[in-house]
MITITOR-866192 format. One line per 2 residues: their letters; for each residue x, y, z of N, C-alpha, C. Coordinates in steps of 0.001 Angstrom, whole numbers. Layout:
N
A	X:Y:Z:X:Y:Z:X:Y:Z ~ ...
//
This chain:
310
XX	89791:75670:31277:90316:76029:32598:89227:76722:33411 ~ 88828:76821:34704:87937:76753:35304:88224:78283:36333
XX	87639:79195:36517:87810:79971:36894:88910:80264:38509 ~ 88631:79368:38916:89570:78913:40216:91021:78361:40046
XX	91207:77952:38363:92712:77649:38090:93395:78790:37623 ~ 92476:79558:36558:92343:80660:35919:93545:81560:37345
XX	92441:81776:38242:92676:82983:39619:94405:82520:39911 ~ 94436:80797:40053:95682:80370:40771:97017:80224:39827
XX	96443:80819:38872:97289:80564:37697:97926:82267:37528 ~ 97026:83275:37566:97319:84220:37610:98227:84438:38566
XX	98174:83980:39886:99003:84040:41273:99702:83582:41312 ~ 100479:82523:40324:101639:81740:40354:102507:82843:39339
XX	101695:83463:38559:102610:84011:37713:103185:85209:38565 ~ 102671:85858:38882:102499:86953:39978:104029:86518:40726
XX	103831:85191:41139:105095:84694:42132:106016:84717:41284 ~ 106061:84271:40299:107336:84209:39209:108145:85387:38787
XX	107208:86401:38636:107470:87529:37922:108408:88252:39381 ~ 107925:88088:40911:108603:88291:41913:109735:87737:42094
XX	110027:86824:41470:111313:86163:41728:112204:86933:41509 ~ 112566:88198:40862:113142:89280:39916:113545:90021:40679
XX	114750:90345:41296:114785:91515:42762:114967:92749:42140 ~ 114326:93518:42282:114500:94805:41665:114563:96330:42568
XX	114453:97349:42138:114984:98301:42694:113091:98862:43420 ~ 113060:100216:44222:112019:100591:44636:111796:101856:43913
XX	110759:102531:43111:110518:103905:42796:109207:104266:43193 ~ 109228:106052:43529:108204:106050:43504:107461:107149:42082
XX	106540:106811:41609:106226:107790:40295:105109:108870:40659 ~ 106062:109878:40233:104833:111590:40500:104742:112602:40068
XX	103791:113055:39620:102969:113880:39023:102132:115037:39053 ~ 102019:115945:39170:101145:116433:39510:99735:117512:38670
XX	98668:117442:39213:97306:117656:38485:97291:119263:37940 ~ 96540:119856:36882:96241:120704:36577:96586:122359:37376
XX	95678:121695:38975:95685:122799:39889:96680:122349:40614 ~ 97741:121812:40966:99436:122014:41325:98788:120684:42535
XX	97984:119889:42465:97973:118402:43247:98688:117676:43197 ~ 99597:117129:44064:101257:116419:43935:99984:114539:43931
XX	100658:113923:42896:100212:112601:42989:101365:111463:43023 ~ 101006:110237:43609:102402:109358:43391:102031:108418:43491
XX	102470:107166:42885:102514:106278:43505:103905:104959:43285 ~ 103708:103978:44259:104740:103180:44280:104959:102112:42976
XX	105987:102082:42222:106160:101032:41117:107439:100601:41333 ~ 107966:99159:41146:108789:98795:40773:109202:98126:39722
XX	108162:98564:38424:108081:98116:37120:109162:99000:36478 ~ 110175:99656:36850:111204:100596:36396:112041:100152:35442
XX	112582:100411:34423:113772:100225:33636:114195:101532:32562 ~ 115483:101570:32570:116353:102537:31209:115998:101915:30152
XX	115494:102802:28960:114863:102125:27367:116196:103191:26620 ~ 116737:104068:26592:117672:104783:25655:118561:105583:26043
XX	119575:106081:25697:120545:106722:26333:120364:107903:25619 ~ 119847:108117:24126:120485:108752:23326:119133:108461:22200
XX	117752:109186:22215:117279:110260:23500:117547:109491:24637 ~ 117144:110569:25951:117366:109964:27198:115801:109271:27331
XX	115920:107766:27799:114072:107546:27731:114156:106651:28977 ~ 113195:106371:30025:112871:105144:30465:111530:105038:30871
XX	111151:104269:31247:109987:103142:31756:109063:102878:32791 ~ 107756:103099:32738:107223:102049:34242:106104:101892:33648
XX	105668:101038:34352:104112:100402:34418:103369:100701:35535 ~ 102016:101111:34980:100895:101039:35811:99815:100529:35470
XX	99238:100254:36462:98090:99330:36345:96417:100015:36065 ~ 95808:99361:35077:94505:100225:34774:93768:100304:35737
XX	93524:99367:36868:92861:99726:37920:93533:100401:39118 ~ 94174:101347:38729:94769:101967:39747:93890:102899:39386
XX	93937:103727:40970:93202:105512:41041:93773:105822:40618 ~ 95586:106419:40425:95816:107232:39411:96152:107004:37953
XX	95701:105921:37244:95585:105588:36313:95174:106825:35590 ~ 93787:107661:35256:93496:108356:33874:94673:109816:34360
XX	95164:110022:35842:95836:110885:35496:97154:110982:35238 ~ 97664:109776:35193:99039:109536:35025:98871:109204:33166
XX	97947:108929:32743:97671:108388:31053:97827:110002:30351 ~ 97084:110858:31170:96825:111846:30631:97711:112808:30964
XX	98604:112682:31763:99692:113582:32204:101101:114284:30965 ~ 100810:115144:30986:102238:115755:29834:103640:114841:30631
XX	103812:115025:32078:105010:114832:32444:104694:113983:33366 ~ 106221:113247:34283:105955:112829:35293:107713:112867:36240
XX	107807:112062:37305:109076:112306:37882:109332:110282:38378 ~ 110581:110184:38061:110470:108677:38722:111752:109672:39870
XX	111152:109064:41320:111897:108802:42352:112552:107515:42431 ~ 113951:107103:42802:114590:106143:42832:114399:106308:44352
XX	114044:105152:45530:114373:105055:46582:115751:104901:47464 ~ 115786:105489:48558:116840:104909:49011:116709:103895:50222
XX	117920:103222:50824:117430:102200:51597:116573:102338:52640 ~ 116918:103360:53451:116205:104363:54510:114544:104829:53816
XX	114338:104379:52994:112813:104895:52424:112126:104130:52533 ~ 112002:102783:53374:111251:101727:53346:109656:102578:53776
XX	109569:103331:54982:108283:104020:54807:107427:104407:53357 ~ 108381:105258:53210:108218:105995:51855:107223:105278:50986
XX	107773:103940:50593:107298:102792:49416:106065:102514:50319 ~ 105868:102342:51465:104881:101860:51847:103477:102850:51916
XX	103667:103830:52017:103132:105493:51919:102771:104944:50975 ~ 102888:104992:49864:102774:105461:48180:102197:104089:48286
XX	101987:103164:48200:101687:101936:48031:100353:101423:48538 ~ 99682:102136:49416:98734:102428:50244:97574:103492:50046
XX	96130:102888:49863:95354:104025:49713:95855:105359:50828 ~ 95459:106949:50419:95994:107589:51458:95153:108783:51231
XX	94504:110038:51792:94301:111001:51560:95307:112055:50869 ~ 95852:111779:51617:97756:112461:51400:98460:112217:51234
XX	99190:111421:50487:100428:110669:50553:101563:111621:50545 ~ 101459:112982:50173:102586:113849:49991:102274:114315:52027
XX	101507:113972:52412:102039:114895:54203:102853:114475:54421 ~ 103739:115436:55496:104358:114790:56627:105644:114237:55475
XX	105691:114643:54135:107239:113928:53173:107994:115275:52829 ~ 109270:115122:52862:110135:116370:52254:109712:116354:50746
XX	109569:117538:49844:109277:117206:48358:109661:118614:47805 ~ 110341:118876:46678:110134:119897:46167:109496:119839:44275
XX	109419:120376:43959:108455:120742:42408:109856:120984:41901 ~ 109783:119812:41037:110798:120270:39447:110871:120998:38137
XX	111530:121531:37668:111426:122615:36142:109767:121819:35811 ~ 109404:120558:35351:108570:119884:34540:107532:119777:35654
XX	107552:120663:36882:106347:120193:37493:105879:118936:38026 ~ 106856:118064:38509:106881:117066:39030:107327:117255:40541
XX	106751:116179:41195:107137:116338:43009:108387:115385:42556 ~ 109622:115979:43285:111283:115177:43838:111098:115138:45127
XX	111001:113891:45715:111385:113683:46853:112349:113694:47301 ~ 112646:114799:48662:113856:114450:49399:114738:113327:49546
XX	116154:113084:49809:116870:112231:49913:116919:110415:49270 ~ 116394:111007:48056:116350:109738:47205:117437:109207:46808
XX	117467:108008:46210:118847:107854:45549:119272:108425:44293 ~ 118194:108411:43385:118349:109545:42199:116753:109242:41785
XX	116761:110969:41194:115554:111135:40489:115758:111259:39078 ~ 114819:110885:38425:114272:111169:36929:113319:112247:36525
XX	113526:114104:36019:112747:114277:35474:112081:114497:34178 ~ 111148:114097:34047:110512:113375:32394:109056:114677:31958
XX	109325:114322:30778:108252:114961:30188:107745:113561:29418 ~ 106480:113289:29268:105337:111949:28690:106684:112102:27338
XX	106740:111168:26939:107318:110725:25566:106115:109503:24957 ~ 105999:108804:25485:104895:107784:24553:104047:106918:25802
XX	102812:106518:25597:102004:105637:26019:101658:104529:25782 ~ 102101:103328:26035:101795:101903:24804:100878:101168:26230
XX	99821:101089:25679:99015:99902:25884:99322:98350:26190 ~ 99104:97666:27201:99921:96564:27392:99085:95463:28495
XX	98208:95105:27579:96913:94679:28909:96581:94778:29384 ~ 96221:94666:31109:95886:94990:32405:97007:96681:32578
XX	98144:96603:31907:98713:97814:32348:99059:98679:31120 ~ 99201:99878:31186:99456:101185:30342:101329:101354:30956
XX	102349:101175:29808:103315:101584:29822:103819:103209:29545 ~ 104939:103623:30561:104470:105040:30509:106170:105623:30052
XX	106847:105618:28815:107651:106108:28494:108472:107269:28396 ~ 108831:107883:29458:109503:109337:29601:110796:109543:28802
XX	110799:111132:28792:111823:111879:28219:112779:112037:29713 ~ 113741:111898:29354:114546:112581:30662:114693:113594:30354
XX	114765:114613:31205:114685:116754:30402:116188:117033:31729 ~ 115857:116010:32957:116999:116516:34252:116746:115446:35169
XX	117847:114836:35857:118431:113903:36699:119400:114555:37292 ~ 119022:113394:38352:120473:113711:39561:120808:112532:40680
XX	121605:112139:41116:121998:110626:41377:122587:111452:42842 ~ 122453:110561:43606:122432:110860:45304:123632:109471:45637
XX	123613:109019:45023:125240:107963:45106:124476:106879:46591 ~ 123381:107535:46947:122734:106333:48515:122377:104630:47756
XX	122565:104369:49047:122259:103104:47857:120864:102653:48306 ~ 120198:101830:47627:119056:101909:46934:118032:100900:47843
XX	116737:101416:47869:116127:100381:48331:115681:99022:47356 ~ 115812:98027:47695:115697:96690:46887:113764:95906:47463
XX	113533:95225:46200:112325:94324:46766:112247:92998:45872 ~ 111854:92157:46373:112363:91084:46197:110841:89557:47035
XX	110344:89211:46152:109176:88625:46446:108652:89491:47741 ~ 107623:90292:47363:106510:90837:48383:107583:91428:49668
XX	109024:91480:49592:109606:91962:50595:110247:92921:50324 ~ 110878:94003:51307:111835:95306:50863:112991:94413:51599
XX	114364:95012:50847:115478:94437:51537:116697:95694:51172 ~ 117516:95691:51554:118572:96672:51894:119903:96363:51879
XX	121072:97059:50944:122316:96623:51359:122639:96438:52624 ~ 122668:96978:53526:123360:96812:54890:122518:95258:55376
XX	121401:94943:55298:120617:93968:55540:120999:92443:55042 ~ 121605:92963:53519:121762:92036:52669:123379:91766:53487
XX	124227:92589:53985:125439:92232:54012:125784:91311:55460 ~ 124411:91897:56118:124377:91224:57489:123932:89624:57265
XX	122537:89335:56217:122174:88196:56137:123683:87119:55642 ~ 124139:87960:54725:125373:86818:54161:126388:86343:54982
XX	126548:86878:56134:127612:86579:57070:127278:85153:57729 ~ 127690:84123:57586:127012:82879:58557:127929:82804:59234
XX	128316:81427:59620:129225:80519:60786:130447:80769:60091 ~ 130372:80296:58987:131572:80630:58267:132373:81733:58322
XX	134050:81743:58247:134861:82837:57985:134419:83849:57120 ~ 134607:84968:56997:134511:86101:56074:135326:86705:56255
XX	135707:87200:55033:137077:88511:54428:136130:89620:54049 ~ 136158:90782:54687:135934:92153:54146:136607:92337:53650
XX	136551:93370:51728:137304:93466:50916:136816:94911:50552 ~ 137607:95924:49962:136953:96953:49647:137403:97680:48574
XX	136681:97761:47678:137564:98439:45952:137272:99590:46264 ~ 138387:100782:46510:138641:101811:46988:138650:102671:45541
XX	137787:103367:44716:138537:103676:43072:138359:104997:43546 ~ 138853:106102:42576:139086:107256:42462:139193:107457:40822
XX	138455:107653:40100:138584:107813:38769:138632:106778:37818 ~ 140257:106765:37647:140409:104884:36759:141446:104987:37675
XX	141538:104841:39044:142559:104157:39686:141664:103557:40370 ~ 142384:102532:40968:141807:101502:42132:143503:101429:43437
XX	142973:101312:44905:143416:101448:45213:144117:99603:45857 ~ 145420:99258:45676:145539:98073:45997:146875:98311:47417
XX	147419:96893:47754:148155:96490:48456:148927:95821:48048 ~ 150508:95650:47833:151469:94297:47711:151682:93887:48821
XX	151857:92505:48702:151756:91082:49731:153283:91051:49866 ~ 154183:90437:50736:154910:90337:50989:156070:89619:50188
XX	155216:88427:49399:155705:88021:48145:155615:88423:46498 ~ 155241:89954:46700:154917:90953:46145:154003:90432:45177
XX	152946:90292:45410:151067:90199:44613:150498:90849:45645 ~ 149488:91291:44659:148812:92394:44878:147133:92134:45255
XX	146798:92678:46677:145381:92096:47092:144943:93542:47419 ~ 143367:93469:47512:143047:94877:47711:142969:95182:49274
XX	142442:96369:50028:142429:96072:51119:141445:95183:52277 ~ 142090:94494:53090:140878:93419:53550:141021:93428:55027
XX	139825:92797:55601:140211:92637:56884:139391:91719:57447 ~ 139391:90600:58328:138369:89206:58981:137274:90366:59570
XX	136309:89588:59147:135115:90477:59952:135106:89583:61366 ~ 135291:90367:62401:134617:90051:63898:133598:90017:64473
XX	133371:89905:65949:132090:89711:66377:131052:91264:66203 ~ 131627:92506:65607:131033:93539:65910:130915:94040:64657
XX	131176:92601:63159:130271:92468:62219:131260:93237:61326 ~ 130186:93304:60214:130878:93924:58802:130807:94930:58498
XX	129957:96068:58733:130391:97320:59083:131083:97933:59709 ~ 131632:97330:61161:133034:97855:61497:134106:97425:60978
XX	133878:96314:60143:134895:95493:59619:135814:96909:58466 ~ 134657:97277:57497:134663:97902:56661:135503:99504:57185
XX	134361:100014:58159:134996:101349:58813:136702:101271:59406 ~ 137454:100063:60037:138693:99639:60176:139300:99873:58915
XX	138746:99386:57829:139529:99426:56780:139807:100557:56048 ~ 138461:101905:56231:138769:102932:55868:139539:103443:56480
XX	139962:103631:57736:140551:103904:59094:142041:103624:58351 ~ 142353:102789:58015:143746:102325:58205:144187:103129:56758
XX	143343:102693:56005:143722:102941:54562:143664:104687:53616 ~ 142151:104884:53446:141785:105989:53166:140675:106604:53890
XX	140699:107574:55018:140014:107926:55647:138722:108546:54707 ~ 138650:108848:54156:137723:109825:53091:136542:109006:52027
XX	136921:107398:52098:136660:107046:51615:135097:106644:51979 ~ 133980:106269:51304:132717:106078:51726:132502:104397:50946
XX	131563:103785:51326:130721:102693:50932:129391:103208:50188 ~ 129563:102134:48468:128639:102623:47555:127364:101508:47937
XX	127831:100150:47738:126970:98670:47807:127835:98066:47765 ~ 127574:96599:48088:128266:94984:47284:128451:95228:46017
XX	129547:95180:45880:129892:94420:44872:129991:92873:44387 ~ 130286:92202:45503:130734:90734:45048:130898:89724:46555
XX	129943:88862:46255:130039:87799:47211:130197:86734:47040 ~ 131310:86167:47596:131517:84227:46907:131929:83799:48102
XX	132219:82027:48019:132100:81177:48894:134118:80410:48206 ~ 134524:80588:48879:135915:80170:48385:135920:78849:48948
XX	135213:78033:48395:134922:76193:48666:136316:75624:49139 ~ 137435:75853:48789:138432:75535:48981:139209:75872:50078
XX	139236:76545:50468:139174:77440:51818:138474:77524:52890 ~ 136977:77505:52651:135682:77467:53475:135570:78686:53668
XX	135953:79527:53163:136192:81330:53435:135051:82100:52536 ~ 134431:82864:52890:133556:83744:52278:134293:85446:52139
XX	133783:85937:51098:134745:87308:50911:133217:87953:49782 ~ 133216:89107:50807:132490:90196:50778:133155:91381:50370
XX	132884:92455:48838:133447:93046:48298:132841:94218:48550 ~ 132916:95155:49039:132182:96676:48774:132723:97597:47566
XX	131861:98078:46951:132445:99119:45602:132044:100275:46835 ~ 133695:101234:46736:133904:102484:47427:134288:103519:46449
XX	134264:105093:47076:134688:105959:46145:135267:106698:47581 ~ 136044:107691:46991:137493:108274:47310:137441:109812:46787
XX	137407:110953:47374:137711:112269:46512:139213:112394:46046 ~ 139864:111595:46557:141610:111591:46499:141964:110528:46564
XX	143209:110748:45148:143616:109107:44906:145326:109292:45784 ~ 144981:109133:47465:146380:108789:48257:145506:108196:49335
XX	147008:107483:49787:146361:106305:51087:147670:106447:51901 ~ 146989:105920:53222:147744:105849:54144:148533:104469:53948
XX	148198:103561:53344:148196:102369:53094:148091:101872:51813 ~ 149045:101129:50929:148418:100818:49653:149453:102139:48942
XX	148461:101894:47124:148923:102686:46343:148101:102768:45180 ~ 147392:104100:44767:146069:103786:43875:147065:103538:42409
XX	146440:102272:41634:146911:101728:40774:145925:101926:39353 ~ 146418:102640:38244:146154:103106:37293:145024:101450:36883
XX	143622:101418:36020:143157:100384:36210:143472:99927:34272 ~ 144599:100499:33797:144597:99890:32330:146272:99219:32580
XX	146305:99410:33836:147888:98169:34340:148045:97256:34816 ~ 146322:96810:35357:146340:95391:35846:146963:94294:35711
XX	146825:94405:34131:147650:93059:33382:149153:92648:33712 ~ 149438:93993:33969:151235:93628:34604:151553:93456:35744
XX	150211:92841:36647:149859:92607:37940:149858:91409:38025 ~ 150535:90899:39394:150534:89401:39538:149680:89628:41119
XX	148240:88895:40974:147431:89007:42297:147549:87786:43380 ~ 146671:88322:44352:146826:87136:45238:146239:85617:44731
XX	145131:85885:44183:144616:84468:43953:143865:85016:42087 ~ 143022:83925:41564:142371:84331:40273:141321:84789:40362
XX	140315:84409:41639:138758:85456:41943:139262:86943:41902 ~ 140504:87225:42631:140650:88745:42798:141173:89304:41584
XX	141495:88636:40567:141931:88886:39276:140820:89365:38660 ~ 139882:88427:38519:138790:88459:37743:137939:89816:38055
XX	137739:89434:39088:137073:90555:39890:137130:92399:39600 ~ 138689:92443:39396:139339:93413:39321:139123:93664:37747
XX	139302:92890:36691:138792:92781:35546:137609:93686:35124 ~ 136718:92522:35786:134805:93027:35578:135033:94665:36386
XX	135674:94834:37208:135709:96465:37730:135751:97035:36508 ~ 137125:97123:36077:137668:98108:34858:136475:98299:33943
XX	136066:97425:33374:135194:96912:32347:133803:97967:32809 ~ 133447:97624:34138:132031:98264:34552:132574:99781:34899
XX	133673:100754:34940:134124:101216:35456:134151:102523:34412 ~ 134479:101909:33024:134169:102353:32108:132953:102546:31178
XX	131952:101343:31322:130888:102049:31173:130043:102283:32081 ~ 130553:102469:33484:129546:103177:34439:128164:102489:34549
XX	128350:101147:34316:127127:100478:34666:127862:99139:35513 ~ 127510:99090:36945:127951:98168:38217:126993:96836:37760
XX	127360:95938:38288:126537:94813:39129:126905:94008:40296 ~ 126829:93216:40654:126643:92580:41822:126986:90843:41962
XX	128050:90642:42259:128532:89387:41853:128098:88140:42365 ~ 127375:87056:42585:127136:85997:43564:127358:84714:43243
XX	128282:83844:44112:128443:82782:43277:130075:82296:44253 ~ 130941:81337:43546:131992:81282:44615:133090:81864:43466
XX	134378:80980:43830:135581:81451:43646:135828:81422:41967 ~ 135125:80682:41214:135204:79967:40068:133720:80662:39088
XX	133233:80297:39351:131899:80713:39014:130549:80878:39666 ~ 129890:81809:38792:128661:82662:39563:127908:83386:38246
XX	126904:84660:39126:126400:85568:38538:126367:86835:38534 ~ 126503:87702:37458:126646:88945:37705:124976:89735:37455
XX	124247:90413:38612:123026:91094:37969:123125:92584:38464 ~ 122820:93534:37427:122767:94480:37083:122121:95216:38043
XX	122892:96623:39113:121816:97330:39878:122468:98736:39657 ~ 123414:99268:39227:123662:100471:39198:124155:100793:37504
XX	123448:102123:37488:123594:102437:35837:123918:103993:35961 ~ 125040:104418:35675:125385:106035:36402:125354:106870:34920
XX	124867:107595:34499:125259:108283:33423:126745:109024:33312 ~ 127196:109588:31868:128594:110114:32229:128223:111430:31296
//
């Protein structure tokens, strides 16, 4: 292979490995004499629950390579959607990358950035060697989860729930849908022929965020938007239905009735997507790890973006 296939071969993989939409962090550290360092990775993943451990990669030709190798500790910042600067900061040669950013110093001496979606703080647990990059295995010692939802990237691009919910809307009809939970209740509606749908409403010309805010309006004022949950194409219908996972400090509604989620079964729903649907809730609900549904009425995919500790 010839050095020019070699290069294009490397760059195809590069594209492949992007195909992978993943979350945004930023990783930081800081030097001997109290120098805040960071930089942008989205090589992130959870390795253990029990110790608490997870993951990133950096690259040997990075500048902060020998001090992130050599570091006792470090901090993973989880982004939030609103942080698109942020990633780009950190991602970027800089004199400073900490100016001009909210940050405070954690127990372990790590910079936490302001208004993240959740941080990780770690003390070094192990270093494994891994070609071009040094894997950097932390202890979790303290975390804390900001419930924002998250900035996403996705081939060489940043992308965003609210972004993502706007792109999915086409020509086509759409149903705003919204799983309202409060603990292990979920909050539903009976239909007139008494089955049970959650609360919904046609999105209009002034889109799916007001669609959504109507629905808190009517239903549970208190209630907030976490992410998507679930997007399908009801082929049969020509109808598209957009799911938001919500949370609630109080399980009462103006509307509806929050429904214990180990009684489903003695539930007769509107159709079998909202069955199912309601299913994979309980299921993720209990172990506090979400995903993200895509696909139509019948079948699809579920991929993994929220992992909450309990």
């Amino acid at each position: 292979m010839s050095e020019m296939d070699s290069v294009n071969k490397i760059r195809e993989l590069r594209d492949a490995f992007g195909s992978f939409m993943t979350g945004v962090t930023v990783v930081t550290t800081c030097k001997d004499d109290g120098t805040p360092l960071g930089f942008t990775a989205n090589s992130f993943a959870s390795v253990s629950l029990d110790p608490a451990l997870l993951l990133v990669s950096i690259a040997k030709t990075s500048s902060n390579y020998d001090n992130f190798a050599s570091a006792s500790h470090f901090a993973i910042n989880i982004l939030a959607e609103e942080q698109k600067d942020v990633s780009n900061t950190f991602a970027r040669p800089s004199d400073d990358r900490f100016a001009n950013l909210a940050w405070t110093k954690s127990a372990c001496q790590n910079p936490l950035i302001d208004q993240v979606s959740a941080w990780f703080d770690c003390t070094t647990y192990q270093i494994v060697d891994a070609g071009d990059h040094a894997v950097l295995i932390g202890r979790v010692e303290n975390f804390a989860s900001a419930g924002f939802a998250g900035l996403g990237y996705y081939r060489g691009a940043h992308f965003t729930p609210a972004k993502s919910s706007t792109d999915v809307i086409s020509s086509m009809k759409v149903m705003m849908m919204a799983l309202i939970g409060h603990e292990n209740q979920i909050l539903l509606e009976q239909t007139s022929d008494h089955k049970w749908t959650l609360p919904h409403l046609m999105v209009e010309k002034d889109g799916a965020e007001k669609a959504l805010e109507k629905i808190f309006v009517a239903y549970q004022p208190e209630a907030s938007a976490s992410f998507i949950y679930s997007v399908y194409d009801d082929v049969t219908t020509q109808q598209q239905y957009i799911a938001f996972l919500c949370n609630t400090p109080v399980a009462t509604a103006h509307k509806g009735q929050f429904v214990d989620l180990n009684d489903l079964e003695h539930l007769t729903f509107v159709d079998s997507a909202l069955e199912s649907m309601l299913m994979r809730y309980r299921k993720e609900n209990h172990l506090k790890t979400y995903g993200v549904y895509y696909g139509n009425q019948t079948s699809g995919t579920v991929r993994q973006i929220v992992k909450e500790e309990v």
